[in-house]
Each structure stands twice: as structure tokens, then as C-alpha cells.
C-alpha positions in Angstrom: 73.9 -11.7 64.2 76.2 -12.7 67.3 78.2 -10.0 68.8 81.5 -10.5 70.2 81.7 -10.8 74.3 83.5 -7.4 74.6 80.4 -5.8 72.0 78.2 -7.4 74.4 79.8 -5.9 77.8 79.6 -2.6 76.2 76.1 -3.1 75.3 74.6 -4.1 78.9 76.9 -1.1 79.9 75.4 1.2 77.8 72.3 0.3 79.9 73.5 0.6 82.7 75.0 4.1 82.1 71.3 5.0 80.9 70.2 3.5 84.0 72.1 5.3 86.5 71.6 8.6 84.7 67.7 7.9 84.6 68.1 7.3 88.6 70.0 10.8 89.3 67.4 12.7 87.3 64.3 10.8 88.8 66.2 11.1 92.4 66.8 15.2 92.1 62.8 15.8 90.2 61.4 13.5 93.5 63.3 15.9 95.8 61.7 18.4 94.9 58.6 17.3 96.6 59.8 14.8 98.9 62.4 13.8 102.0 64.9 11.6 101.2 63.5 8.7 103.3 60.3 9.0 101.1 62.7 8.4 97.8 64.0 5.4 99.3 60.7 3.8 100.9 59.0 4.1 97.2 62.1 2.8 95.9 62.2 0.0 98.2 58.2 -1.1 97.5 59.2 -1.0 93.8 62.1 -3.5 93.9 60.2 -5.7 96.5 57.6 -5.9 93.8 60.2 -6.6 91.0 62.6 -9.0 93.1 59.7 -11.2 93.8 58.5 -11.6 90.7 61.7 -12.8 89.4 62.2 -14.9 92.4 58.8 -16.6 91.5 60.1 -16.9 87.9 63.4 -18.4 88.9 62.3 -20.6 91.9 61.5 -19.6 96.3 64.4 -21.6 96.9 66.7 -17.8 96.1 64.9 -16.9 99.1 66.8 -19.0 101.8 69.8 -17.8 103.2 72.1 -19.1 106.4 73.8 -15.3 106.7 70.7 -12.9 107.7 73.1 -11.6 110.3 75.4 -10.7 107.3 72.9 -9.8 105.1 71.4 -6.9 107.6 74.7 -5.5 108.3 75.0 -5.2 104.7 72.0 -3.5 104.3 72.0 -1.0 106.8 75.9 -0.2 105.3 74.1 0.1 101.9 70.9 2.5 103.0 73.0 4.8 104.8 75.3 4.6 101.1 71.7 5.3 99.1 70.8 8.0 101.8 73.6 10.1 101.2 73.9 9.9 97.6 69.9 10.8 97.1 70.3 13.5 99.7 73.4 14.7 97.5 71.5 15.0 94.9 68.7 17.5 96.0 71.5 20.2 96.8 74.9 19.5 94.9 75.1 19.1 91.3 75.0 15.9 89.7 78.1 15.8 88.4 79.7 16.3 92.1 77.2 13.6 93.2 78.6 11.3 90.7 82.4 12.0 91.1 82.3 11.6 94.9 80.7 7.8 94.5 83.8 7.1 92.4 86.2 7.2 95.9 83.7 4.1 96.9 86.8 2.1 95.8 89.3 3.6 98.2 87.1 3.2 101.2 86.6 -0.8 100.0 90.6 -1.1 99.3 90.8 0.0 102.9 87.6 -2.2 104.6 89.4 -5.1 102.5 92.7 -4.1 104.4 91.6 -3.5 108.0 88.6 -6.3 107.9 89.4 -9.4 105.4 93.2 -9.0 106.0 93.7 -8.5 102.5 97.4 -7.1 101.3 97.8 -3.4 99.9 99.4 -3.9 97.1 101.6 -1.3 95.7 99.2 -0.7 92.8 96.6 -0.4 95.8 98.2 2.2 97.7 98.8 4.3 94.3 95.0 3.8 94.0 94.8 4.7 97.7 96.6 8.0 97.1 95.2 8.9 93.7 91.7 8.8 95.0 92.2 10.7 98.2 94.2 13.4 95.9 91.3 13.4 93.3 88.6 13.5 96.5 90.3 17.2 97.7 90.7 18.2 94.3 86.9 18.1 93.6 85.7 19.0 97.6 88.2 21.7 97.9 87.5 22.2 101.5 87.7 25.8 102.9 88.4 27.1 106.2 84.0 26.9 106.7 84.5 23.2 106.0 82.8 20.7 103.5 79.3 21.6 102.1 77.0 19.2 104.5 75.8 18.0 101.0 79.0 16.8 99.9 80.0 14.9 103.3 76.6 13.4 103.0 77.3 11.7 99.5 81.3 11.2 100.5 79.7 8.8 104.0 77.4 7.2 101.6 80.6 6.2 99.8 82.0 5.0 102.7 79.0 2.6 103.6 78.8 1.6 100.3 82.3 0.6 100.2 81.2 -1.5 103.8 78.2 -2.9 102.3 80.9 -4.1 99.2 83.0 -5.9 101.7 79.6 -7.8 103.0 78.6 -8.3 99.6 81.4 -10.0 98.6 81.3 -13.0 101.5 77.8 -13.3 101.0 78.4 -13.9 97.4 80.1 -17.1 98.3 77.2 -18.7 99.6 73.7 -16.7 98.0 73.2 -16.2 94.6 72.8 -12.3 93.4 68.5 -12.8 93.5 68.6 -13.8 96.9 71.6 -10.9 97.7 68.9 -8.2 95.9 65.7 -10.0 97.5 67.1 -9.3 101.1 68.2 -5.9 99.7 65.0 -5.1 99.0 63.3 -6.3 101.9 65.5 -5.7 104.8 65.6 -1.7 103.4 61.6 -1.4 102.9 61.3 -1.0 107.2 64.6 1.8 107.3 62.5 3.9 104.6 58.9 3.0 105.9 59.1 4.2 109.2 60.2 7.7 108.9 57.9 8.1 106.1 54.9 6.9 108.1 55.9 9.4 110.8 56.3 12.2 108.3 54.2 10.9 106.1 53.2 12.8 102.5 51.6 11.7 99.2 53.0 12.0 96.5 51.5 14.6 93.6 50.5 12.7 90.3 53.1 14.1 87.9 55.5 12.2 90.7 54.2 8.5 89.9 56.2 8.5 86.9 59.3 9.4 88.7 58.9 7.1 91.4 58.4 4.4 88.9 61.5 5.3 87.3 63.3 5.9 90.6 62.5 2.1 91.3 63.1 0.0 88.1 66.5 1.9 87.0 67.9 1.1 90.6 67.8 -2.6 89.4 68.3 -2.2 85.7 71.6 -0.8 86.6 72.8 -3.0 89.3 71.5 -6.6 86.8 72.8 -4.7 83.6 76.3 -3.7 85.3 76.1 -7.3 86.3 75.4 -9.0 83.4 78.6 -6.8 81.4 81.4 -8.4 84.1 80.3 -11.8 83.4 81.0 -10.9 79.7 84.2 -8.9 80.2 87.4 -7.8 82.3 86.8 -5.1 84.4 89.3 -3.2 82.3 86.4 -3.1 79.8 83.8 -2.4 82.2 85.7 0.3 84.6 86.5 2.8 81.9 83.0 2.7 80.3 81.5 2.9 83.9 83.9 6.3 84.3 81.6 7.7 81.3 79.1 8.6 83.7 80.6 11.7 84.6 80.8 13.1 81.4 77.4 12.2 80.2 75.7 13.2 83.5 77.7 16.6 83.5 75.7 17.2 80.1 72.8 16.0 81.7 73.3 18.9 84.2 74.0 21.2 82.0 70.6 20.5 79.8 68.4 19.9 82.4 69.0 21.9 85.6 71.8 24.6 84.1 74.6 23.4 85.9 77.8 24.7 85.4 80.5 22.4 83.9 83.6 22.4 87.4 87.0 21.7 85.4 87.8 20.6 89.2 85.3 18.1 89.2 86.5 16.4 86.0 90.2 16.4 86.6 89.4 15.2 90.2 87.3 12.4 89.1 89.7 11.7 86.3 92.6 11.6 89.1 90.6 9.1 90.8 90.0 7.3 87.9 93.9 6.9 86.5 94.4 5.2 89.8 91.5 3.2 89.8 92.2 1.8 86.6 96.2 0.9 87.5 94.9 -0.9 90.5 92.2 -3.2 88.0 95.0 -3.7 85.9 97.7 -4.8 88.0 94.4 -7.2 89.3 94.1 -8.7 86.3 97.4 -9.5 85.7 98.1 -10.8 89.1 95.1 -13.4 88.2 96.3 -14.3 85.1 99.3 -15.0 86.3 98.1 -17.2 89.0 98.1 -21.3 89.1 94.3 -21.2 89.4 93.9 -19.2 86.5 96.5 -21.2 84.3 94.7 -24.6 84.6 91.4 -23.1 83.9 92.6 -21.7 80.3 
């Protein structure tokens, strides 16, 4: 039986969801035992391992690029984003951990801005202001200041947002393989050589996680992937948004964390504007002379 494109979308979604849920868990049971620079150097063998063999699959010509330049800038950007968030999660819930990735789109709307010249829009700067408003609703700094954890995951937002930017000229010229392969590689040194320094082996009932902690970090990322080539980001964004929800019950089963209304409303804040700004995207390209000749 064929399923419609939208069924589809929801379907490599679904995994996705599953995928970045599986991460948070593996990520918070791993801190236990180790730093966060150990999380990310297994994490990093793991998807060298995985991104070659696909590469060998698919063909060694995924493995040349013109833009390493590009492509380390990008990944420095994007292990200081995976730093932060791991390290959120060994001291902040998950749920706060999750809600605090979602201002990653204000922080690209204003890279986009200040870097690629690109116009705030008015549905933009709504987005702009609903996400900073949602951001203090959920921090709800105090005269002490933010919790070290929180600021750690809010700057790994930030260079996410930077290593978007990057991603999205590199995109122009590499395919997503080779865009993961240098991911993968260029990241294994930044987690190697703090872990060498500091070095500890991991306990046996760890493997598993570490596993985990490594094949969900691309499942996510190719299933994610995979659900915008089959639908509009107005499908996609909303279903992504589910991952609060499902990883405050996650939480709540797993590690007894308590359900913050703030957190919710916050991230839903964020959210409401997220969404107008994807929608009044959407229409903008429908309505362009591009778009029109292609349908």
C-alpha cells in the first residue's frame, strides 16, 4: 500500500522524534559515568564508522569537497552546539534542555541577517520577539543569574544556529553524505583529545548507551531529512514541536522530573512565532516567479 507524501513526512518524523528522544536518554545515562567530551568522542567514532560505510555504499567521490575552510568553521560552530546541549543534559531537565534548542531559530534569523545580508521580514522579527519572550519565560533569570547549565545549552543554540548558516552554503556545492562525512571527521580530533588527556573506560552496562548515543545522532538528522523532501515545513515544524511534550513524559517516567508549566508555555511562545515565520516562508515562495514555472 502507497502512502500519501504528507503520511510519509509524518512517518520519517515519527523516527526522528524516537531518535532524538533515544539521544537525550542515552546522553543523561552516559553522564553519569562520563565528561562530556567523552560523550562526544564515542559519538564521533560511531558516525565515522557509519558515514563511511554509506559513503563506500554510495560512491568515495561524496568525499571531495572544495570548502574545507567552510566545512571546519562549521564544525567547530556545531561541537560547541553538541557540547552544550549534552552538558545540559547531565544537570537540567530534559524538557528544559529541549525547549532551549528550540530559540536555535532566532539566533539563525539573526546570523542570516548580520552575515548573508538576508531581509528581516516582518514575520521574522515577530519570530525574533516571540522566541526571545518565550526564552525568559522558561530561564526566568534571577538576580544570581542563569543556572551555568542553562547558558551552556542556550550557547550551544547559538553555535548551532552558526553552524546552520554554514550548512546552508555548503549545501550548494556538497551533497548531505559529504556535509555528515566531514561532520563526523573534523569533530572526532575536538572530542579525542580531551578524552586522551582525561582519559576513562567506559563500564560495560555503558556500551549499549554509547551505541545508542551514536546511531540515533544520525537516525535523526537522515530521518528529519528525509520528511522535508516529502513535505512543507508546515508539516514538519509542528510535529518536530512534539518533542517537548513527549520528552517531558520521558522525564517524568524515567528520572521523576517535574512537569514546569513555564517550560511549556515558553516553548509554545516560541513555537507560535516560529511557525508564523515558516508560513509566511512558504507563501512568499509560492508566490514567487521561480516557484510558478516549476508547478
Amino acid at each position: 500500500m502507497e502512502f500519501s507524501k504528507p503520511v510519509r513526512a509524518a512517518l520519517w518524523m515519527s523516527g526522528a522524534l524516537l531518535s532524538f528522544m533515544a539521544m537525550a536518554v542515552s546522553g543523561r545515562e552516559l553522564s553519569a559515568e562520563l565528561e562530556t567530551y567523552h560523550i562526544l568522542f564515542f559519538r564521533s567514532v560511531i558516525g565515522v564508522f557509519l558515514i563511511s560505510a554509506l559513503i563506500s555504499y554510495q560512491g568515495l567521490h561524496l568525499m571531495k569537497t572544495q570548502h574545507l575552510m567552510r566545512h571546519g568553521l562549521r564544525n567547530i560552530a556545531h561541537y560547541a552546539g553538541q557540547y552544550g546541549w549534552f552538558y545540559g543534559l547531565a544537570y537540567i531537565s530534559l524538557a528544559e534542555v529541549i525547549a532551549i534548542e528550540f530559540t536555535t531559530p532566532v539566533w539563525t534569523a539573526l546570523f542570516a541577517f548580520f552575515l548573508l545580508g538576508e531581509k528581516l521580514s516582518l514575520a521574522r522579527i515577530i519570530a525574533l520577539v516571540l522566541g526571545l519572550t518565550g526564552l525568559l519565560m522558561i530561564l526566568r533569570p534571577t538576580s544570581e543569574g542563569l543556572n551555568p547549565a542553562a547558558f551552556a545549552v542556550l550557547a550551544g543554540a547559538v553555535g548551532y544556529a552558526f553552524s546552520y548558516i554554514q550548512t546552508k552554503a555548503l549545501s550548494a556545492t556538497d551533497a548531505p553524505l559529504t556535509i555528515l562525512f566531514y561532520m563526523t571527521l573534523m569533530q572526532l580530533p575536538f572530542g579525542m583529545i580531551p578524552s586522551v588527556l582525561d582519559w576513562q573506560w567506559p563500564s560495560w552496562e555503558m556500551l549499549p548507551w554509547i551505541v545508542l548515543v551514536g546511531v540515533t545522532a544520525m537516525s535523526a538528522h537522515y530521518c528529519m531529512t528525509r520528511a522535508f523532501k516529502l513535505a512543507d515545513a508546515t508539516v514538519v515544524v509542528p510535529m518536530d514541536f512534539l518533542r517537548l511534550p513527549l520528552i517531558m513524559c520521558v522525564g517524568y517516567l524515567l528520572y521523576q522530573e517535574s512537569v514546569d508549566i513555564w517550560v511549556l508555555v515558553g516553548a509554545a511562545v516560541m513555537f507560535s512565532g516560529n511557525l508564523i515565520n515558516v508560513r509566511a516562508e512558504q507563501k512568499k515562495l509560492k508566490l514567487s516567479p521561480n516557484h510558478k514555472k516549476a508547478s
